[in-house]
C-alpha positions in Angstrom: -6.1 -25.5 -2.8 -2.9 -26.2 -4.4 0.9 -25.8 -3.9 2.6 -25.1 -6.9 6.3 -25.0 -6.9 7.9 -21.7 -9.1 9.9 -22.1 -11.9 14.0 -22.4 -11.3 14.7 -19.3 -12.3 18.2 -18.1 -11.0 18.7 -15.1 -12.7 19.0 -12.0 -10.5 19.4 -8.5 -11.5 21.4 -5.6 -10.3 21.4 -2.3 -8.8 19.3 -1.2 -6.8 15.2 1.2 -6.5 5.0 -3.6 3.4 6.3 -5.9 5.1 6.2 -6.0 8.4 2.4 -7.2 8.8 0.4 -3.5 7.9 -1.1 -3.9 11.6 2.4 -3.1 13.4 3.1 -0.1 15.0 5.4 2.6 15.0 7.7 3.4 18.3 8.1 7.3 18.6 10.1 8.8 20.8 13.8 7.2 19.4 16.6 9.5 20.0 17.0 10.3 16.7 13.3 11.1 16.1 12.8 14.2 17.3 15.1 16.3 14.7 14.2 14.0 12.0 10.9 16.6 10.9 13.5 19.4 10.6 15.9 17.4 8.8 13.6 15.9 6.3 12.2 19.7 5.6 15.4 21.4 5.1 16.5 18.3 2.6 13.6 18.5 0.9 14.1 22.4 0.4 17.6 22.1 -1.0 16.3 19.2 -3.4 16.1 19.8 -7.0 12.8 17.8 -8.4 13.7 16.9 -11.4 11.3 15.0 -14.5 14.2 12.9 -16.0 14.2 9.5 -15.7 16.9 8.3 -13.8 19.0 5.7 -14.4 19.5 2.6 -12.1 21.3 3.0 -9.1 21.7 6.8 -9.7 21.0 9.7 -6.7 17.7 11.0 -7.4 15.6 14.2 -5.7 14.3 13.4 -2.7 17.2 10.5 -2.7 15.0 7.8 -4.0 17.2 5.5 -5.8 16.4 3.5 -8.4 16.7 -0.2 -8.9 17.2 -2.7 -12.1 14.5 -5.1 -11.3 14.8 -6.6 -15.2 11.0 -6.4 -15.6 8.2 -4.0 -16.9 5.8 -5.6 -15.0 3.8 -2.3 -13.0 4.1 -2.8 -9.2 1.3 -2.1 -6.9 1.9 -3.9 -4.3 4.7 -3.5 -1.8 6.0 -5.1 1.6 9.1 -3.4 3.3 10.7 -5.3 5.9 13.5 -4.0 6.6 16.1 -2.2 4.8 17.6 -5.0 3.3 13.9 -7.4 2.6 11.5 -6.2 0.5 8.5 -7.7 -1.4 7.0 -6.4 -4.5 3.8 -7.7 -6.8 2.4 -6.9 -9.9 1.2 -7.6 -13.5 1.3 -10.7 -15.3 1.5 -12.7 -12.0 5.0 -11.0 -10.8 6.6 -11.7 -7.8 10.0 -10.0 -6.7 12.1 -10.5 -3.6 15.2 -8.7 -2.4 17.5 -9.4 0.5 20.4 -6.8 0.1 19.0 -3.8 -0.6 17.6 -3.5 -3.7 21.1 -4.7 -5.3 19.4 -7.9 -6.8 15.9 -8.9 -7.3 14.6 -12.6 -7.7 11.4 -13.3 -9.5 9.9 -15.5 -7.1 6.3 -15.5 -9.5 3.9 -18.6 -8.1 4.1 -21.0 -11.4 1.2 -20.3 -13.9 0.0 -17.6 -12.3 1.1 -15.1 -15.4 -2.7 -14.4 -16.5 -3.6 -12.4 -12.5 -2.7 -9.0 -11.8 -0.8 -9.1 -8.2 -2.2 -5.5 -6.3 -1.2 -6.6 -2.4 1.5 -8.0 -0.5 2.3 -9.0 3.2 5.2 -10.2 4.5 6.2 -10.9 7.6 10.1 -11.8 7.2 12.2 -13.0 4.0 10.8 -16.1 3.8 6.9 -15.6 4.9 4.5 -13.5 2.7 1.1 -13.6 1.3 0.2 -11.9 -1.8 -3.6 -11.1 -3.6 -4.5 -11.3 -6.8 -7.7 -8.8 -8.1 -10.8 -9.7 -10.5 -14.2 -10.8 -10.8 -14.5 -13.9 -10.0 -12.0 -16.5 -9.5 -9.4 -14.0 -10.7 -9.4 -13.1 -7.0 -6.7 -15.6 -5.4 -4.5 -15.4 -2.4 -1.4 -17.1 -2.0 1.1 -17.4 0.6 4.7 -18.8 0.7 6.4 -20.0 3.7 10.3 -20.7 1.6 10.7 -16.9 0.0 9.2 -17.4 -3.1 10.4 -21.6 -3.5 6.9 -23.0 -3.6 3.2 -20.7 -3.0 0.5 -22.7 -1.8 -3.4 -21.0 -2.9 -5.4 -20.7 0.0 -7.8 -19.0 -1.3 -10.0 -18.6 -4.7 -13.0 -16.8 -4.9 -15.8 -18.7 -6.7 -18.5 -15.9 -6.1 -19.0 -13.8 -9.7 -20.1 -10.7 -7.8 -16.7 -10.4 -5.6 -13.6 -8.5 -6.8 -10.8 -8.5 -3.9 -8.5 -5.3 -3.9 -6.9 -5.6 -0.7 -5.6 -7.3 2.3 -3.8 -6.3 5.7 -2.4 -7.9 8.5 -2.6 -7.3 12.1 -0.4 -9.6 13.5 1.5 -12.8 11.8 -1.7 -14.7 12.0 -4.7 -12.4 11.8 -5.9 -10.5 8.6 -8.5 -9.6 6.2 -9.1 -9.1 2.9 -11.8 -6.9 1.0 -14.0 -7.1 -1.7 -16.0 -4.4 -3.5 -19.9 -4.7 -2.0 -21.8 -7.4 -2.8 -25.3 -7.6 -2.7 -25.3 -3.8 -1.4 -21.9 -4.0 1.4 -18.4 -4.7 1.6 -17.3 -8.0 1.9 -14.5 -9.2 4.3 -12.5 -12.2 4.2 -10.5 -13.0 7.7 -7.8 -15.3 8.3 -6.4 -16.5 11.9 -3.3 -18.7 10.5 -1.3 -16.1 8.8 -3.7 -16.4 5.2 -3.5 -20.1 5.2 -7.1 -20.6 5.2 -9.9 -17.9 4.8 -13.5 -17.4 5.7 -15.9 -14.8 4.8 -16.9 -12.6 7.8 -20.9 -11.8 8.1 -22.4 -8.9 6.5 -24.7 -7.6 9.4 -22.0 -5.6 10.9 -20.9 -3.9 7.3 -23.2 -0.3 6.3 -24.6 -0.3 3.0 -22.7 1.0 0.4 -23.1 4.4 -1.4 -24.4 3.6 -4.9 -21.7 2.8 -6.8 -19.1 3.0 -4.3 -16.3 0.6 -4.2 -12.7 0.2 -3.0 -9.6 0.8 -5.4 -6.8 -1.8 -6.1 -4.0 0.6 -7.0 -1.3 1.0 -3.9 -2.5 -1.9 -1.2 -3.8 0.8 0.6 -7.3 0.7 0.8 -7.0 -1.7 3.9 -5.0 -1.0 6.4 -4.8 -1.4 9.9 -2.9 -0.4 13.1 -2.4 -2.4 16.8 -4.5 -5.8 17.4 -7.9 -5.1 16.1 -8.2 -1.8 14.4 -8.5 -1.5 10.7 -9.6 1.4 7.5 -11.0 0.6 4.5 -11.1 3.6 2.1 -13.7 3.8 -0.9 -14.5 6.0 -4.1 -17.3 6.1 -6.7 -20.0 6.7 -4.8 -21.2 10.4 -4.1 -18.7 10.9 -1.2 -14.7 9.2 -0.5 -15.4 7.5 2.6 -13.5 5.7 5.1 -14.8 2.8 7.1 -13.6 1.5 10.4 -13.7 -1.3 12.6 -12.4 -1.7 16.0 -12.9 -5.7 15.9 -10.9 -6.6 13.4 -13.7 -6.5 10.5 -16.7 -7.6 12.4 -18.7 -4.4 12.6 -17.8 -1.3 10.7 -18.6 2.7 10.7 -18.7 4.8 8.1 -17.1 8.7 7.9 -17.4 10.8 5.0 -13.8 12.4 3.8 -13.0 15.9 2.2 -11.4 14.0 0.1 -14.0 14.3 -3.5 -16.0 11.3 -4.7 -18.7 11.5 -7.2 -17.6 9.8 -10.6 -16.0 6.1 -10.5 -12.2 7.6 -11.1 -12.8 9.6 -8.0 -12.0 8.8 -4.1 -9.5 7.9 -1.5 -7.3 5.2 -2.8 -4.7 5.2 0.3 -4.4 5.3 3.7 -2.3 5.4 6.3 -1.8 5.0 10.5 0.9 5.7 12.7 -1.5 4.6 15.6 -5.1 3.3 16.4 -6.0 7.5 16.1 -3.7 9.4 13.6 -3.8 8.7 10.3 -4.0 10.1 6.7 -5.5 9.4 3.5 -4.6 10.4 0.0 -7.0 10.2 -3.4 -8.4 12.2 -6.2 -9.2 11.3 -9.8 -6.7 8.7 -11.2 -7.6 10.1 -14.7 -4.6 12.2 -16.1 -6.2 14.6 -17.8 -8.2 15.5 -14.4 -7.2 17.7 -11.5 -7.3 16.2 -8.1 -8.0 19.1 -5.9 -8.0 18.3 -2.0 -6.3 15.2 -2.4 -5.2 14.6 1.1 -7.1 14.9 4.9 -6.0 13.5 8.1 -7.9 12.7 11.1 -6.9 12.5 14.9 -9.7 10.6 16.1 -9.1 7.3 14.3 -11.3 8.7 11.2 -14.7 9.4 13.1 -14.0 13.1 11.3 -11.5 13.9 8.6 -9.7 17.5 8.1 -8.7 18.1 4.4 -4.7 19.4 4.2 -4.8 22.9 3.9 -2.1 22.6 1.6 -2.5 19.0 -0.1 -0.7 17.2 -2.9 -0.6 19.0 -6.1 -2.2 16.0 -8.3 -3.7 12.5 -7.6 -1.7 10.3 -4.7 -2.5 6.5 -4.4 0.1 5.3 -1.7 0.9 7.1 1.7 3.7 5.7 4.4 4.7 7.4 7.9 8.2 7.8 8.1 10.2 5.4 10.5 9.4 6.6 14.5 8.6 10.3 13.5 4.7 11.7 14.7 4.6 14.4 11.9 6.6 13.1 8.5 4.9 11.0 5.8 5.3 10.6 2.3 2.6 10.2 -0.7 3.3 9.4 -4.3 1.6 8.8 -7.2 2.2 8.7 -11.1 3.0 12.4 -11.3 5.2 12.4 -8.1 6.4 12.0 -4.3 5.4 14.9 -1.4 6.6 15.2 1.8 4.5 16.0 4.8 6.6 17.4 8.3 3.3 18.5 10.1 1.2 15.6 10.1 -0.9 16.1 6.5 -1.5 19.8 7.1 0.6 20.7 4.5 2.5 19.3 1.6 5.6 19.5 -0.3 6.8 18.0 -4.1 10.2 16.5 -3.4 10.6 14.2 -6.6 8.3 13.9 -10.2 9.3 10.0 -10.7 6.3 8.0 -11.1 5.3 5.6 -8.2 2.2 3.7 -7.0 2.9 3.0 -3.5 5.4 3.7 -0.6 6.5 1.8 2.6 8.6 2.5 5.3 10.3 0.1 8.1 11.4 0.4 11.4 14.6 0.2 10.6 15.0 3.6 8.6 14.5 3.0 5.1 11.5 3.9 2.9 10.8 1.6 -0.4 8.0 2.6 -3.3 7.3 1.0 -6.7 5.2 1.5 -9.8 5.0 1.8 -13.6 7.4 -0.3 -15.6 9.2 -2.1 -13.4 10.3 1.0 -10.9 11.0 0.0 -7.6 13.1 2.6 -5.3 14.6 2.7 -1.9 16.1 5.8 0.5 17.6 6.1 3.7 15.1 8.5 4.6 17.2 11.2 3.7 14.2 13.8 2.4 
């Protein structure tokens, strides 16, 4: 595999609106965390949603702010490191970095890569991250850079027709996998012990069969995740039910759970998901098709997904990324292209704080949430819902 050194682009762009690997672990229990439920709901109540675009860099509901990120590229991937680093990937091979906030973006794109669509990204700092390009075939890539962006070595192509990656996870800065939809009848998993600078296919014995037609979805970097040393999701759609598998051994063998979460048709599943810890977590879906309803687009489970619960009051329409707030057991945000909802009890319930349109949302340690999407949007708040 090849290094290939970017092209010297230095111009940045103003204004501003995952990450630490997907496998770390939030803290509860900060001084600050237990009045942070309360807050978020009584912010979120005196928030006006609003439909209007906003304009860069101006106070929106649910005090996302908006960033100039001088692209239309559509971001699906996301790594928040901190409140200052973040990550983003998308279309036409697009790579952005920031390391002040969302004030400027680089485009850090890996040189002739302008043809792959970009769905996943890991970071582990502002210089380290690893990103994953979907498609049949040898559309599927993964590259990782060690110099923020500078040069991007590929580590990995796949050269088997019948593969199509969608997403990766990290549980540490040296172990991860990678998914692909089934092939010849399961999932396929890719693992990595060097922080993604070399990859092997893990054995299939371990995986269940897939549901006819079932398959994962490339449209937050959600639909593999993992939390602690060796546990890791991966949430599906198209088959009869939304399912999500689990595996306790980092990807060796997996079981399956059906969700309340409607399958059925190919447009139909869970597309994200999301752990606090190696039990609690929550997953968010529907039918990505506009002119559908998503009813029961939300469940959470408290049993690290061996049953799911469906949200007795869920998301009004379709939601592809989910993120826990920073050190808080009960608050969590979901967006998708219609909108951003606020949990304060877990998943139970839900509430619209903001109409903007976003693909995926991630949160840091250090108190600041980050999501991005269509035409270039990428957003940050303090966590001020």
């Amino acid at each position: 595999m090849g290094k290939t050194r970017r092209p010297r682009e230095t111009s940045t762009t103003r204004e501003a609106g995952r990450t630490r690997p997907s496998g770390r672990v939030w803290r509860p229990g900060r001084p600050w965390a237990a009045g942070l439920a309360a807050g978020l709901a009584a912010a979120a109540l005196a928030t006006a949603v609003t439909a209007a675009p906003a304009a860069a860099g101006e106070r929106v509901a649910g005090e996302w702010r908006l960033t100039q990120t001088g692209t239309d590229a559509r971001f699906r991937g996301l790594a928040a490191v901190s409140r200052s680093v973040a990550w983003a990937a998308g279309s036409k091979g697009t790579v952005l970095r920031t390391t002040d906030g969302g004030k400027s973006w680089r485009n850090v794109s890996p040189a002739g890569a302008g043809a792959l669509e970009f769905r996943d990204v890991e970071a582990f700092d502002a210089r380290r991250a690893v990103v994953l390009a979907i498609g049949e075939g040898e559309a599927s890539r993964v590259y990782r850079t060690e110099d923020g962006g500078e040069t991007w070595t590929e580590s990995f192509r796949n050269t088997d027709p019948r593969a199509f990656y969608d997403c990766m996870t990290f549980f540490d800065r040296r172990h991860g996998l990678a998914m692909s939809d089934p092939v010849d009848g399961r999932f396929r998993i890719l693992s990595t012990r060097d922080g993604g600078r070399s990859w092997k296919v893990l054995p299939a014995d371990g995986m269940p069969a897939a549901l006819p037609g079932e398959a994962g979805f490339a449209a937050s970097g959600q639909c593999l995740v993992s939390a602690g040393p060796k546990d890791v999701w991966l949430a599906t759609g198209g088959g009869a039910t939304g399912r999500v598998l689990h595996s306790a051994d980092r990807g060796l063998t997996w079981t399956a759970t059906e969700t309340t979460i409607p399958a059925g048709e190919g447009a139909k599943g869970v597309f994200g998901l999301a752990f606090r810890d190696r039990r609690h977590g929550i997953a968010v879906g529907g039918d990505y098709r506009t002119d559908q309803p998503s009813p029961r687009a939300a469940a959470v489970t408290g049993d690290a997904g061996r049953a799911w619960t469906a949200s007795t009051a869920p998301p009004p329409a379709y939601r592809s990324g989910v993120a826990w707030l920073p050190h808080s057991r009960s608050a969590a945000l979901a967006v998708g292209p219609t909108g951003t909802d606020l949990t304060t009890d877990g998943g139970r319930t839900w509430r619209t704080v903001d109409t903007g349109s976003y693909d995926t949302v991630d949160c840091t340690p250090d108190g600041a949430c980050w999501a991005s999407g269509e035409k270039g949007r990428i957003a940050r708040s303090g966590v001020r819902f």
